[in-house]
Backbone as XML, in Angstrom:
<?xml version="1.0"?>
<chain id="A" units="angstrom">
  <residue number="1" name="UNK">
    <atom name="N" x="26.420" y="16.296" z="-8.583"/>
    <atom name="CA" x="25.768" y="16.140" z="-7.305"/>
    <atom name="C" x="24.272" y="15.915" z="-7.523"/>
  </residue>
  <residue number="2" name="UNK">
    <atom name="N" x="23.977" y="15.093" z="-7.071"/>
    <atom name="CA" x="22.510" y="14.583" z="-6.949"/>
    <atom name="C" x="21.899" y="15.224" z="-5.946"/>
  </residue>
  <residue number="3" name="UNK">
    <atom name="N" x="20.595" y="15.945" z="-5.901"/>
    <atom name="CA" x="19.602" y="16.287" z="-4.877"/>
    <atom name="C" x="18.011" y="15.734" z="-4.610"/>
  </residue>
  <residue number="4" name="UNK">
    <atom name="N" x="18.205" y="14.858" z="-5.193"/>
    <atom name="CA" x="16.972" y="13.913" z="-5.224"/>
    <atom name="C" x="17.085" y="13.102" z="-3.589"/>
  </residue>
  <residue number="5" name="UNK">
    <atom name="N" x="15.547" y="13.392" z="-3.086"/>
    <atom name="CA" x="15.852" y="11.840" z="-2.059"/>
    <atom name="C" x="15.027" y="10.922" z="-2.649"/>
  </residue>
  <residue number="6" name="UNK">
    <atom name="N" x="16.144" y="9.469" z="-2.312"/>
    <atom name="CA" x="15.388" y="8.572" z="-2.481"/>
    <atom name="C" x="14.152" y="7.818" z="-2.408"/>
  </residue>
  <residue number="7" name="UNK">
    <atom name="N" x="13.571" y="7.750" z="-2.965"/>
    <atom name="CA" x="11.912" y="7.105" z="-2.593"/>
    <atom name="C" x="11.331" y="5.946" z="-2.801"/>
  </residue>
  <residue number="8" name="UNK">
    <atom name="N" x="10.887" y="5.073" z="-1.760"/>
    <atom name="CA" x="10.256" y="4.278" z="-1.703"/>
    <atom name="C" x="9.045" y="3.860" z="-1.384"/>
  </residue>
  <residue number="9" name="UNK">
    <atom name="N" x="8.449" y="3.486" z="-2.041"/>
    <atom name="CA" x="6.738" y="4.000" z="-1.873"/>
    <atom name="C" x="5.890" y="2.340" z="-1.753"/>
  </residue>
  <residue number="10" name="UNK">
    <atom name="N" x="4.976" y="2.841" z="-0.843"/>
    <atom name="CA" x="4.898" y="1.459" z="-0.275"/>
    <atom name="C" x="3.393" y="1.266" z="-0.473"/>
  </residue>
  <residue number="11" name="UNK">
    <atom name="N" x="2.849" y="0.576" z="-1.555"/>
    <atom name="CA" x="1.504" y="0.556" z="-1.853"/>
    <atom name="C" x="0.228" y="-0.326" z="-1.439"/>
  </residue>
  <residue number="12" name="UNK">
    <atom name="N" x="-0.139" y="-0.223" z="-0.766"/>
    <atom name="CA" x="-1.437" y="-0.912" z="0.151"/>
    <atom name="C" x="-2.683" y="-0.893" z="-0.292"/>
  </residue>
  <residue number="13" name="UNK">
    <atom name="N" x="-3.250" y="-2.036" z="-0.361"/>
    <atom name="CA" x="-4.580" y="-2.261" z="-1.081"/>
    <atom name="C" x="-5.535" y="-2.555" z="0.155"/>
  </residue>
  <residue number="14" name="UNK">
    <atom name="N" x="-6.705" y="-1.453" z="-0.362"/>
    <atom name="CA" x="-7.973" y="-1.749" z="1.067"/>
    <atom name="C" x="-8.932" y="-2.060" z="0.383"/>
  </residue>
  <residue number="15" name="UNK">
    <atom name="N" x="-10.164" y="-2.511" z="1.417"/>
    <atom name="CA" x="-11.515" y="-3.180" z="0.000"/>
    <atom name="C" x="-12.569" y="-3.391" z="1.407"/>
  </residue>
  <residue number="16" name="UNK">
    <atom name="N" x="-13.337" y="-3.215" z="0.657"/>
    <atom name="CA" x="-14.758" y="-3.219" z="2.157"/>
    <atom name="C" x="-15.238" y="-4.755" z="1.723"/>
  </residue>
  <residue number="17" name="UNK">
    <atom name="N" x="-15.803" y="-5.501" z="2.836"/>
    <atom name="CA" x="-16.120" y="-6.602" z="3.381"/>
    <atom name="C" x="-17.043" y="-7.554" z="2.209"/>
  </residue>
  <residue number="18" name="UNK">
    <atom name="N" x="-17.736" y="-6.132" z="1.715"/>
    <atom name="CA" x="-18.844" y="-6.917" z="0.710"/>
    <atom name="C" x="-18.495" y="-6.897" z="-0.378"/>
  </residue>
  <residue number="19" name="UNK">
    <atom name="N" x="-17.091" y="-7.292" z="-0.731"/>
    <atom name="CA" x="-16.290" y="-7.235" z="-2.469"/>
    <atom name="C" x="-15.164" y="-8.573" z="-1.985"/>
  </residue>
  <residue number="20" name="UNK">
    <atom name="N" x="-14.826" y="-9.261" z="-3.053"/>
    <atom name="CA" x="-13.979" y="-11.011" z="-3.378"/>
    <atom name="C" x="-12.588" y="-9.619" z="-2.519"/>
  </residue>
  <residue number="21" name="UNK">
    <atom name="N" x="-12.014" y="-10.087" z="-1.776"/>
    <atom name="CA" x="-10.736" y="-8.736" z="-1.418"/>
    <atom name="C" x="-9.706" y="-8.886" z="-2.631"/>
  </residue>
  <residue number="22" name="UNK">
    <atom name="N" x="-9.735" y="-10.357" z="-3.660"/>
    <atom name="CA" x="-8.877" y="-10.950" z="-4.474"/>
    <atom name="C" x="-9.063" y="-9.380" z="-5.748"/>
  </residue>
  <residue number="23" name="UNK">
    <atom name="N" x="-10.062" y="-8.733" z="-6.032"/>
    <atom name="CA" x="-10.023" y="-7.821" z="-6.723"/>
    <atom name="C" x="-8.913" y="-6.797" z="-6.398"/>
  </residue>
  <residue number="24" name="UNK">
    <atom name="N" x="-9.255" y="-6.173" z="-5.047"/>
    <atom name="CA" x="-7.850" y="-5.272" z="-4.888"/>
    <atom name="C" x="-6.831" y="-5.753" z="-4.794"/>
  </residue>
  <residue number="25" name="UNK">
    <atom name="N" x="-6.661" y="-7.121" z="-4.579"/>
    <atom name="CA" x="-5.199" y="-7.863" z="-4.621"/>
    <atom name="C" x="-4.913" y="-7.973" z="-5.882"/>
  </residue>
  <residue number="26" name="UNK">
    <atom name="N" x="-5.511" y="-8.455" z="-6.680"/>
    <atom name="CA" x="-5.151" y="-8.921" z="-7.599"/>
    <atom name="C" x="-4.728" y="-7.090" z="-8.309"/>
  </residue>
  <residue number="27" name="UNK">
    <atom name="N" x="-5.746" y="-6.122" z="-8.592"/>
    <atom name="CA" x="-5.289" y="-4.570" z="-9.060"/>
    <atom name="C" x="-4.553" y="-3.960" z="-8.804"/>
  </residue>
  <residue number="28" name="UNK">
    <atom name="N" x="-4.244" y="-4.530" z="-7.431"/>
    <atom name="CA" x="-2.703" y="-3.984" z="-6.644"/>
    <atom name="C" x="-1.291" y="-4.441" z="-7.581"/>
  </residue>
  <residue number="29" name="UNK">
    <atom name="N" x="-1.525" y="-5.756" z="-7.877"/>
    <atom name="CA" x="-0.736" y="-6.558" z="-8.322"/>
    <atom name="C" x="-0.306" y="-5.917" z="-9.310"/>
  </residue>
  <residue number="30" name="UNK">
    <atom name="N" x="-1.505" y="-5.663" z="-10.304"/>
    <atom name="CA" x="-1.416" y="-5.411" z="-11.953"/>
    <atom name="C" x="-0.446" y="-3.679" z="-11.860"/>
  </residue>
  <residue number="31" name="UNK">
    <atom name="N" x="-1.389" y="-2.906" z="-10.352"/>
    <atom name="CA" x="-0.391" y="-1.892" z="-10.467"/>
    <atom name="C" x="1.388" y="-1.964" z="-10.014"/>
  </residue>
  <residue number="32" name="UNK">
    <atom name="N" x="1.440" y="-2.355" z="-9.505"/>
    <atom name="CA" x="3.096" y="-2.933" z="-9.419"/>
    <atom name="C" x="3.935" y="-3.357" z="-10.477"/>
  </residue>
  <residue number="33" name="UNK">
    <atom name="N" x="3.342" y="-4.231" z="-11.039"/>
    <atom name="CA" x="3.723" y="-4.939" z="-11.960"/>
    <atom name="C" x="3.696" y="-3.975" z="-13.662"/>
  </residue>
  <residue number="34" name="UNK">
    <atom name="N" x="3.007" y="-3.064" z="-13.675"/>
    <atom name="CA" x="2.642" y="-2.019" z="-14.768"/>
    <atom name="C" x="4.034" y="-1.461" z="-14.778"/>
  </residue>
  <residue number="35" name="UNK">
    <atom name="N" x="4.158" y="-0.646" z="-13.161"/>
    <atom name="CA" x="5.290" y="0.178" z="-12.567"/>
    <atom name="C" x="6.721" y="-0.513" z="-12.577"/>
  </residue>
  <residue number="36" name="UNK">
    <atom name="N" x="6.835" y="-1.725" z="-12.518"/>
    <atom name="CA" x="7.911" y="-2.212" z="-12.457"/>
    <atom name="C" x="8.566" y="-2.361" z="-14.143"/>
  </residue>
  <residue number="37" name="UNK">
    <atom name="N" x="7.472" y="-2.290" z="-14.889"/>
    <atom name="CA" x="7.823" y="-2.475" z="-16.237"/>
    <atom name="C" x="8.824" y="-1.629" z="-17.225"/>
  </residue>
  <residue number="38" name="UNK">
    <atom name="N" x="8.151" y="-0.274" z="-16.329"/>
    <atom name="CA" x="8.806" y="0.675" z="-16.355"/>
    <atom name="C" x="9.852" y="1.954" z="-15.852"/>
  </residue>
  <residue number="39" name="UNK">
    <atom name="N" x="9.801" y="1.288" z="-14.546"/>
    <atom name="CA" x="11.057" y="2.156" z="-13.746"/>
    <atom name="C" x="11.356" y="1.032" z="-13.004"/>
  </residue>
  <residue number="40" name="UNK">
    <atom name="N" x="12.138" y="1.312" z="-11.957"/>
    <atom name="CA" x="13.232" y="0.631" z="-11.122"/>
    <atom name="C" x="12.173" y="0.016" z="-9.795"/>
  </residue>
  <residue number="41" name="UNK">
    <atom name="N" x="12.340" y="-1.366" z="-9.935"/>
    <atom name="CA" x="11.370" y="-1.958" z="-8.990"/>
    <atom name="C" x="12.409" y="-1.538" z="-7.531"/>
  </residue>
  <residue number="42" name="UNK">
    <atom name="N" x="13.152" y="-1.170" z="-7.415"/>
    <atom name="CA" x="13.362" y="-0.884" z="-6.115"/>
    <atom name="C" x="12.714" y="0.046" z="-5.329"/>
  </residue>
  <residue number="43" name="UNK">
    <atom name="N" x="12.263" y="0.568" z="-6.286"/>
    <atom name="CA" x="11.463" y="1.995" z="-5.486"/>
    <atom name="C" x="10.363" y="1.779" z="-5.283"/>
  </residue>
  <residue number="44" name="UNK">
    <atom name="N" x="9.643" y="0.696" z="-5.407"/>
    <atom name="CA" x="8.204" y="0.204" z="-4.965"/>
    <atom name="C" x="7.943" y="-0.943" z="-3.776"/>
  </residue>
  <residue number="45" name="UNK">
    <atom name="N" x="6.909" y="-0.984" z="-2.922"/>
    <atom name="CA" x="7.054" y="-2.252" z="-2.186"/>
    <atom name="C" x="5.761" y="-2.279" z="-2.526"/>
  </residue>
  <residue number="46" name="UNK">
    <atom name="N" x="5.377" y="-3.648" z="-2.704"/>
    <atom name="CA" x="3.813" y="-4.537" z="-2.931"/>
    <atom name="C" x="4.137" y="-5.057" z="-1.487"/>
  </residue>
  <residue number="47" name="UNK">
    <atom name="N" x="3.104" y="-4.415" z="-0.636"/>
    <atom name="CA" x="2.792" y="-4.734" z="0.833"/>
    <atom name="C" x="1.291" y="-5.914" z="0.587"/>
  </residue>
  <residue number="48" name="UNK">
    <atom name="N" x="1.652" y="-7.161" z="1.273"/>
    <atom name="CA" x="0.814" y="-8.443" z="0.645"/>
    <atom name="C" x="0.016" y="-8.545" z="1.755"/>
  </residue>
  <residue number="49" name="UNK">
    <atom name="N" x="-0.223" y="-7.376" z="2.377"/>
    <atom name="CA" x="-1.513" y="-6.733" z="3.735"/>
    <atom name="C" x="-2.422" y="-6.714" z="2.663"/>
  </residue>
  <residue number="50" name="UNK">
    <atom name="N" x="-3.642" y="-6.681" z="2.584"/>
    <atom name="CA" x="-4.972" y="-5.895" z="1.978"/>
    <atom name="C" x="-5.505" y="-5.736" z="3.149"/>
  </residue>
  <residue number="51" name="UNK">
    <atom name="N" x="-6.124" y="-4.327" z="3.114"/>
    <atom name="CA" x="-6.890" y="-4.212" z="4.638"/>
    <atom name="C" x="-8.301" y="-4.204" z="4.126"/>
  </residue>
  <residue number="52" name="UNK">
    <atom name="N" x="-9.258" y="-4.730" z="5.344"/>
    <atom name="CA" x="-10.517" y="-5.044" z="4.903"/>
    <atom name="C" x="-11.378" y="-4.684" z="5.655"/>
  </residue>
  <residue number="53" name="UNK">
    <atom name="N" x="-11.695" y="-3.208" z="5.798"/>
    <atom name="CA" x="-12.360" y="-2.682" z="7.189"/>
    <atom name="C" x="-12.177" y="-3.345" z="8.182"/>
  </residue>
  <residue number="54" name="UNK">
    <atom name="N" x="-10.316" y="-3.078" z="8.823"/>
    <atom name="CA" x="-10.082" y="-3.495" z="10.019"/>
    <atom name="C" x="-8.926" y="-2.836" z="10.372"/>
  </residue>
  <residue number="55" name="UNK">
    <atom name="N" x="-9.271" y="-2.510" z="11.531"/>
    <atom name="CA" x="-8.171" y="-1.720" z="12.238"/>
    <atom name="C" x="-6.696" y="-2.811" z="12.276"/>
  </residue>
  <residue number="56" name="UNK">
    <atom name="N" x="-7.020" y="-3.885" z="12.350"/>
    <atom name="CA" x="-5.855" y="-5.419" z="12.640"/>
    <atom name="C" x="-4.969" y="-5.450" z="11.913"/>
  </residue>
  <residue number="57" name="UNK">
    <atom name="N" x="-6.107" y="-5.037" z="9.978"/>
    <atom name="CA" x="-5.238" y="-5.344" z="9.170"/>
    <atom name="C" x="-4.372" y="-4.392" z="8.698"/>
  </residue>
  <residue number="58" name="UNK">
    <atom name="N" x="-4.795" y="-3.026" z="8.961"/>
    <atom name="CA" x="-4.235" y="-1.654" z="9.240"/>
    <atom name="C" x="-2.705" y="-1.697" z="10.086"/>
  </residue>
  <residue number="59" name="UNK">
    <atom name="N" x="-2.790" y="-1.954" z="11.042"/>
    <atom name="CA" x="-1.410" y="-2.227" z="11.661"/>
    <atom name="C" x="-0.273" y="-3.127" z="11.205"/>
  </residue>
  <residue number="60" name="UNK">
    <atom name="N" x="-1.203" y="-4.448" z="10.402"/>
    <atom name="CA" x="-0.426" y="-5.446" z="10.194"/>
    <atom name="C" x="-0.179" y="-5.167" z="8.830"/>
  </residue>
  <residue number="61" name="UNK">
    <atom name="N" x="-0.529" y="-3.948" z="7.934"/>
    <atom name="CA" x="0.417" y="-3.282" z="6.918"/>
    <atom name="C" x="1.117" y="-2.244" z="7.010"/>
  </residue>
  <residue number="62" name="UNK">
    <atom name="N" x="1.098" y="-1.875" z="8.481"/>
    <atom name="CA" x="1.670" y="-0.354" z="9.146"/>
    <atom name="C" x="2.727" y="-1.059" z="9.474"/>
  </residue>
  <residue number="63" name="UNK">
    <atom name="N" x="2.975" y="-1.899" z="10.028"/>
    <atom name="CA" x="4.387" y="-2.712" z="10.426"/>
    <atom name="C" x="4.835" y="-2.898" z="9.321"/>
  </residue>
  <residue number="64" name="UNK">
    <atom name="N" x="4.232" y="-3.668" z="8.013"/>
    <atom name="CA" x="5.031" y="-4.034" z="6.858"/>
    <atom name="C" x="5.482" y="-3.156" z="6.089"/>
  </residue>
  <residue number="65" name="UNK">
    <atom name="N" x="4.901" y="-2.381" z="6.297"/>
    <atom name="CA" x="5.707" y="-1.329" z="5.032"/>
    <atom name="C" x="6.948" y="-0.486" z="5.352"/>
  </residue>
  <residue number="66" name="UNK">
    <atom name="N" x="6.548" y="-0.214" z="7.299"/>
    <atom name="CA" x="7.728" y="-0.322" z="8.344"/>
    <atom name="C" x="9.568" y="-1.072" z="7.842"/>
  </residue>
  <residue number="67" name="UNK">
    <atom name="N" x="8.975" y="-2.186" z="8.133"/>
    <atom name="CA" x="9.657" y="-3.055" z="8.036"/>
    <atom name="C" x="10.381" y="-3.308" z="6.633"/>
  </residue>
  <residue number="68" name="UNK">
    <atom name="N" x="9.760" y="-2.678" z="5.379"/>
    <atom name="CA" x="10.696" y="-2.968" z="3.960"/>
    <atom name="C" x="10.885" y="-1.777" z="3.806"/>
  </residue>
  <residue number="69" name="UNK">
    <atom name="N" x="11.154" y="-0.642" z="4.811"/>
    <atom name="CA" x="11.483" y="0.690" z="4.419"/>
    <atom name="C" x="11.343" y="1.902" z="3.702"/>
  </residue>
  <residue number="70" name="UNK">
    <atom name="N" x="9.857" y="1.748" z="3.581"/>
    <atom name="CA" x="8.709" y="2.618" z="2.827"/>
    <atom name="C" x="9.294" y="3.967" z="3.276"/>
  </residue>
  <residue number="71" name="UNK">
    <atom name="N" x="8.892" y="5.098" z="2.588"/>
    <atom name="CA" x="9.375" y="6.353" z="3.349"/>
    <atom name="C" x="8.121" y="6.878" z="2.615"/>
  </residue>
  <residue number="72" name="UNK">
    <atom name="N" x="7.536" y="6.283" z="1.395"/>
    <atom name="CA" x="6.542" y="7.237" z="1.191"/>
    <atom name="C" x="5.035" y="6.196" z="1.018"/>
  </residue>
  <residue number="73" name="UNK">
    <atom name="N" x="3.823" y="6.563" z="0.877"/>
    <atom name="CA" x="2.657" y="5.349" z="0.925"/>
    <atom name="C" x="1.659" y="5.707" z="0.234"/>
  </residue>
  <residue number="74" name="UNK">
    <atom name="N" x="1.293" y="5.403" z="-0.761"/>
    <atom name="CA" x="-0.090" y="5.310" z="-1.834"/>
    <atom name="C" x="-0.945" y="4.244" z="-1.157"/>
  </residue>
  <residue number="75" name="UNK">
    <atom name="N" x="-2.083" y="4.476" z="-0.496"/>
    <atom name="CA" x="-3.272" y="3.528" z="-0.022"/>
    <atom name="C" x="-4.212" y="3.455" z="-1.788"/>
  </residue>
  <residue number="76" name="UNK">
    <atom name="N" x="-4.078" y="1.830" z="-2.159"/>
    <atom name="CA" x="-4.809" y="1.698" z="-3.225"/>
    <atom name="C" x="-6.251" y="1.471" z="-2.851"/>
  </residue>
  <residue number="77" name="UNK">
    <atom name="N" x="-6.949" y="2.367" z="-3.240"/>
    <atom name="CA" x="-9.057" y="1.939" z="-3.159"/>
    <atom name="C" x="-9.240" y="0.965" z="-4.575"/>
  </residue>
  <residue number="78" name="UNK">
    <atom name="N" x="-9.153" y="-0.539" z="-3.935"/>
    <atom name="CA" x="-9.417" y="-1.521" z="-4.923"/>
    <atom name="C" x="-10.645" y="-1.532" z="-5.202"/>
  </residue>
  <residue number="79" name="UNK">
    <atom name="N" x="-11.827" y="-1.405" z="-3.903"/>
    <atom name="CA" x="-13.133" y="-1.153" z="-3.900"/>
    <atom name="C" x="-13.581" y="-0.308" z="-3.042"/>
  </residue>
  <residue number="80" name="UNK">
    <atom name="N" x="-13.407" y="0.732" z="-3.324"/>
    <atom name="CA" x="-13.921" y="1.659" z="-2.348"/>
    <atom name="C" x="-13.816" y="1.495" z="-1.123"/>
  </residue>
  <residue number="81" name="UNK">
    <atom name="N" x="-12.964" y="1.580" z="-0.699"/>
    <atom name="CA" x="-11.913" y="1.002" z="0.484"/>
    <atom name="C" x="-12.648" y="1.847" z="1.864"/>
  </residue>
  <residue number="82" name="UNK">
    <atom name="N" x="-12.566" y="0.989" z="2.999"/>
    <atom name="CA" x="-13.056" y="1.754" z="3.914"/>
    <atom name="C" x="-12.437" y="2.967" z="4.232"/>
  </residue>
  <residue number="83" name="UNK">
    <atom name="N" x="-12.881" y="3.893" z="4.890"/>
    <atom name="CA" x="-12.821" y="5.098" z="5.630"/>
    <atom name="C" x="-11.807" y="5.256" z="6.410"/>
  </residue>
  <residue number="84" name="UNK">
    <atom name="N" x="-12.628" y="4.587" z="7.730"/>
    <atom name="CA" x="-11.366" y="4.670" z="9.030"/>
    <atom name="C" x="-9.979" y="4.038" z="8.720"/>
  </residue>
  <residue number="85" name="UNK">
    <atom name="N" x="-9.970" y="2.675" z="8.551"/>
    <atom name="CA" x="-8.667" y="2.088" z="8.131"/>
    <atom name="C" x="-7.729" y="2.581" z="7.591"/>
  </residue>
  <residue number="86" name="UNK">
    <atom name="N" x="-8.256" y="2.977" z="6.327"/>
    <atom name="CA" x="-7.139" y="3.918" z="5.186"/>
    <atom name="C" x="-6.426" y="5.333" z="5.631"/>
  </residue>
  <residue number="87" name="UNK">
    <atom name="N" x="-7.395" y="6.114" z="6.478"/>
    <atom name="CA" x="-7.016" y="7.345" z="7.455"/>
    <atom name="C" x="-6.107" y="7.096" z="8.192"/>
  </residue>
  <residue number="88" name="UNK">
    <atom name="N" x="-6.742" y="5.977" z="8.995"/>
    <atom name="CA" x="-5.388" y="5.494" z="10.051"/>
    <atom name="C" x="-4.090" y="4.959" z="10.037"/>
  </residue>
  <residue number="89" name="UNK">
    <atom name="N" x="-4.212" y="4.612" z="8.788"/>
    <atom name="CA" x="-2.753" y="3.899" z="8.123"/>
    <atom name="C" x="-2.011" y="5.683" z="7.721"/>
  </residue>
  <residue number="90" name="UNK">
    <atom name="N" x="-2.717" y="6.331" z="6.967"/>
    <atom name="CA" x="-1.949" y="7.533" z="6.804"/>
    <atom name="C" x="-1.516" y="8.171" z="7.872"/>
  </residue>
  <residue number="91" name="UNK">
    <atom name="N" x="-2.364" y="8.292" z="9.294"/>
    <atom name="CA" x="-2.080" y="9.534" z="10.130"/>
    <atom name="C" x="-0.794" y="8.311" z="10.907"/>
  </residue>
  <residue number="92" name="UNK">
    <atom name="N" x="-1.005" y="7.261" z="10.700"/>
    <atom name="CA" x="0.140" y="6.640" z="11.711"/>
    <atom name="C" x="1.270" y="6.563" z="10.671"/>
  </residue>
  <residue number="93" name="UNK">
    <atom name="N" x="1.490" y="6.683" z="9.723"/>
    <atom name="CA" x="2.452" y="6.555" z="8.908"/>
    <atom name="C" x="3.610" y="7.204" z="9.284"/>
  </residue>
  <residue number="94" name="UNK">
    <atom name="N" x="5.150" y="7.353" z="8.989"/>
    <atom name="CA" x="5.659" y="7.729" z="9.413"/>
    <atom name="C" x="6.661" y="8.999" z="7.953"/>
  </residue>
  <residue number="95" name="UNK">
    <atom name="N" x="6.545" y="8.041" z="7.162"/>
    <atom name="CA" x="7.226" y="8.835" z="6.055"/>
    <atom name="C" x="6.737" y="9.879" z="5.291"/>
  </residue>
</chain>
């Protein structure tokens, strides 16, 4: 009997206005791709949101990670990621 729950962890890259956002995309990437090397890519989602001090883009990775069935969420600070955004993605989170 197994007592593990399953986990899927849904990793989101944020980055403030005055950084290329391609850095946390791209570090996001490298972290996925590290993780997948070594355990079971099912248990990860690369959410292809980067939020960029914006509430917009906050939702529009709050739906996505929604939507591929995240239950758990690591917000990546590619560059010192804004404040509010990253908070708000956690407190609205659901998993």
């Amino acid at each position: 009997m197994e007592n593990t729950p399953k986990v899927k962890i849904g990793i989101v890259a944020v980055s403030r206005d005055c950084f290329p956002e391609e850095l946390s995309v791209n570090r996001r990437k490298a972290l996925v791709k590290a993780y997948n090397e070594k355990f079971d890519a099912d248990d990860i989602y690369e959410c292809p949101v980067c939020i960029v001090e914006s509430e917009i883009h906050m939702c529009q990775a709050l739906e996505d990670i929604k939507k591929a069935g995240c239950n758990a969420l690591c917000v990546y600070l590619g560059n010192f990621g804004p404040e509010i955004s990253e908070t708000l993605l956690a407190k609205h989170f659901d998993g």
